[in-house]
ZAROKE-112963 format. One record per residue (C-alpha): x, y, z. Coordinates in pm, whole numbers, padded with zeros to 5 digits, always signed. Each point is the difference from the previous one (the first is absolute). Layout:
N
XYZ ...
This chain:
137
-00912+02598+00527 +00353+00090+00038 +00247-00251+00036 +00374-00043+00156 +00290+00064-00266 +00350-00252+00019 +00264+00249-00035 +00385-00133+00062 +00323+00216-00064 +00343-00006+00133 +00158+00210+00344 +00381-00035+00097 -00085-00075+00385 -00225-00205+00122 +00016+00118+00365 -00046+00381-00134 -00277-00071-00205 -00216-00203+00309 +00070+00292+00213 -00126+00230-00258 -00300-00178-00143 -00110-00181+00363 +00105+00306+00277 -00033+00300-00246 -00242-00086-00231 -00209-00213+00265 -00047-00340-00295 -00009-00326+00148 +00310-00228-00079 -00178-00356-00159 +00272-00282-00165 +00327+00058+00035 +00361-00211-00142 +00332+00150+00030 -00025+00179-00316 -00359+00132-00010 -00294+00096+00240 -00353+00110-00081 -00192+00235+00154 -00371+00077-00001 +00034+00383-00169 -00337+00133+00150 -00183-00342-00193 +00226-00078-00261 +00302-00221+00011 +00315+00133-00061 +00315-00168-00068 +00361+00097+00086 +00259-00189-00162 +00391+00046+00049 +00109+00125-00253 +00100+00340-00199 -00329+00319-00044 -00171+00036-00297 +00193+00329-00165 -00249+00321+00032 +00034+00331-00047 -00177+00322+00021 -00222-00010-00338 -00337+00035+00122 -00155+00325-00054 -00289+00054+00230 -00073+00377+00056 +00279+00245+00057 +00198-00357+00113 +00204-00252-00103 -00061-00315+00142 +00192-00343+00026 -00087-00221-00321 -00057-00316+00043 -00171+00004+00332 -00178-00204+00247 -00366+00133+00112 -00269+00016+00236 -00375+00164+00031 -00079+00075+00392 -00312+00138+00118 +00164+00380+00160 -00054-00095+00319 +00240-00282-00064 +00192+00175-00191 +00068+00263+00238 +00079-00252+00310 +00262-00165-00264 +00144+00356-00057 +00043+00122+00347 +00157-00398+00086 +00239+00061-00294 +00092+00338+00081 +00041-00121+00362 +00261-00265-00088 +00198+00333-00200 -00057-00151-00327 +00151+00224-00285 -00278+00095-00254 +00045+00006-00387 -00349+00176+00040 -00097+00097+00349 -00396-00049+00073 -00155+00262-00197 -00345+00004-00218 -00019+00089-00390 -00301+00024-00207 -00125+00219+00306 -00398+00052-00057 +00005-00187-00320 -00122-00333-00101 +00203-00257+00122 +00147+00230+00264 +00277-00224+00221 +00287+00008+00260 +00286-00158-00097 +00368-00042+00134 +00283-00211-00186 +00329-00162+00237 +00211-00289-00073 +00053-00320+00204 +00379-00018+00125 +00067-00191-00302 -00065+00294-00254 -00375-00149-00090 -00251+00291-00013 -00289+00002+00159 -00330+00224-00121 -00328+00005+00294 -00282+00165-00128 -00311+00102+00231 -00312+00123-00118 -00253+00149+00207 -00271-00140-00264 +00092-00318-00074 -00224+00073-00367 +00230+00214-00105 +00269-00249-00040 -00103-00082-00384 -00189+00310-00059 +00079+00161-00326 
C-alpha cells in the first residue's frame, strides 16, 4: 500500500505559486500562514515555503536528454497524464521536455514531460499506460 510523501521546498511568490499549483496544476490548497501553503499534490502534501529554490541544473542523462537534476516527480496513470499535459500546455507553459514517450516498446515504456513552477522548481510527470511497468527491470 502506497502512502502520501511530505515534501516542502522554497518559491519566491506565494500568489504565483497558488495560481500555478491550484488553477494550473488543479491541487487543492490545505493550511496556509503568510509564508507557506500546502497543497494536496495529486495525494501527497507538498509544502511551499518563502524562501530562495533549491540550485538545479541540467545533469540528468535520460536518453538522448538532459534533464533538470534535482527534481520533483510524479507517476500518473496516461490517461491522467495526458489530461495534465493538454491543461499545462493550455495555460502556455514552457517545456524543458515537452510530452513525449522514451523507452518506446520496451520494458518500462513511459511518457514523460519536465517544466518548472514560476519559481525555477522543476517538475517531472510520468504516465504509464501499465502501471507494472513502473519498477520493471
Amino acid at each position: 500500500m502506497l502512502t502520501p510523501f511530505h515534501l516542502a521546498y522554497h518559491v519566491t511568490d506565494l500568489d504565483k505559486a497558488r495560481r500555478f499549483y491550484g488553477d494550473v496544476l488543479g491541487c487543492k490548497e490545505g493550511r496556509s500562514t503568510d509564508t507557506w501553503v500546502d497543497f494536496d499534490f495529486f495525494g501527497h502534501q507538498l509544502s511551499l515555503h518563502v524562501g530562495t529554490p533549491f540550485a538545479n541544473d541540467l545533469t540528468g542523462k535520460v536518453g538522448d536528454h538532459m534533464v533538470p537534476m534535482p527534481h520533483l516527480g510524479l507517476v500518473l496513470d496516461y490517461n491522467d497524464w495526458r489530461l495534465l499535459a493538454d491543461r499545462l500546455a493550455q495555460a502556455g507553459t514552457e517545456w524543458v521536455l515537452p510530452p513525449s514517450v522514451r523507452f518506446e516498446g520496451e520494458q518500462g515504456e513511459q511518457w514523460t514531460m519536465f517544466f518548472r513552477d514560476p519559481s525555477g522548481n522543476p517538475i517531472e510527470i510520468k504516465g504509464f499506460r501499465d502501471m507494472s511497468g513502473v519498477f520493471a527491470s
